[in-house]
C-alpha positions in Angstrom: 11.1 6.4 -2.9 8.3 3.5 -2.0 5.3 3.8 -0.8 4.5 3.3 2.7 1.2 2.2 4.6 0.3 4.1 8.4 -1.5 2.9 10.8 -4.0 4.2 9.7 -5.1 1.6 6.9 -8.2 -0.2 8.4 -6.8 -3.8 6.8 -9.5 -3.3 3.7 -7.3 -5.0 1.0 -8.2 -2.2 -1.6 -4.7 -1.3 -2.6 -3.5 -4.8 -2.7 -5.8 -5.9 -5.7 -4.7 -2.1 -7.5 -1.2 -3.0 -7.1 0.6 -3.9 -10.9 3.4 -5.8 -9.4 2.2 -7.5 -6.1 4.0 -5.6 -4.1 1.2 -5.5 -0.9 0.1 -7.7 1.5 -1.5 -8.3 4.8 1.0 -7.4 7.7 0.6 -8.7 11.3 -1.2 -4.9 12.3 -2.3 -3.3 8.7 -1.0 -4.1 4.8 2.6 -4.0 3.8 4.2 -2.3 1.2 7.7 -4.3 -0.1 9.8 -1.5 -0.9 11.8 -3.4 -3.3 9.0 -4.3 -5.3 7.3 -1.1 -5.4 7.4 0.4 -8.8 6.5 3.9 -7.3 3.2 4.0 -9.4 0.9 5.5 -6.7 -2.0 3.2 -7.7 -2.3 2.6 -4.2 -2.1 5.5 -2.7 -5.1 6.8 -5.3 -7.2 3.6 -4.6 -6.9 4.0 -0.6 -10.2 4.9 1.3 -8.6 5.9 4.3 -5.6 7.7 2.7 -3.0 5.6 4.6 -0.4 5.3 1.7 1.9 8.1 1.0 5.4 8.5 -0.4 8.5 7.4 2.2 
């Protein structure tokens, strides 16, 4: 199950620069999370200021 981003992310780029396989990157509204290159890690989701990542 990947990790997703709500709209609540404020666009801060902290979990893209935690991510171990590049799997983030700016959307058009917030950062995306490519669900086929997530590895499931949580890095992210740990690293978020806002708490906007969670499991799918």
């Amino acid at each position: 199950m990947a990790y997703v981003i709500s709209d609540d992310c404020v666009s801060c780029g902290t979990c893209e620069g935690e991510c171990p396989v590049g799997a983030i990157s700016q959307g058009e509204e917030h950062y995306e999370i490519n669900a086929d290159e997530c590895i499931e890690c949580g890095t992210c989701a740990a690293a978020c200021p806002t708490e906007a990542i969670s499991a799918e």
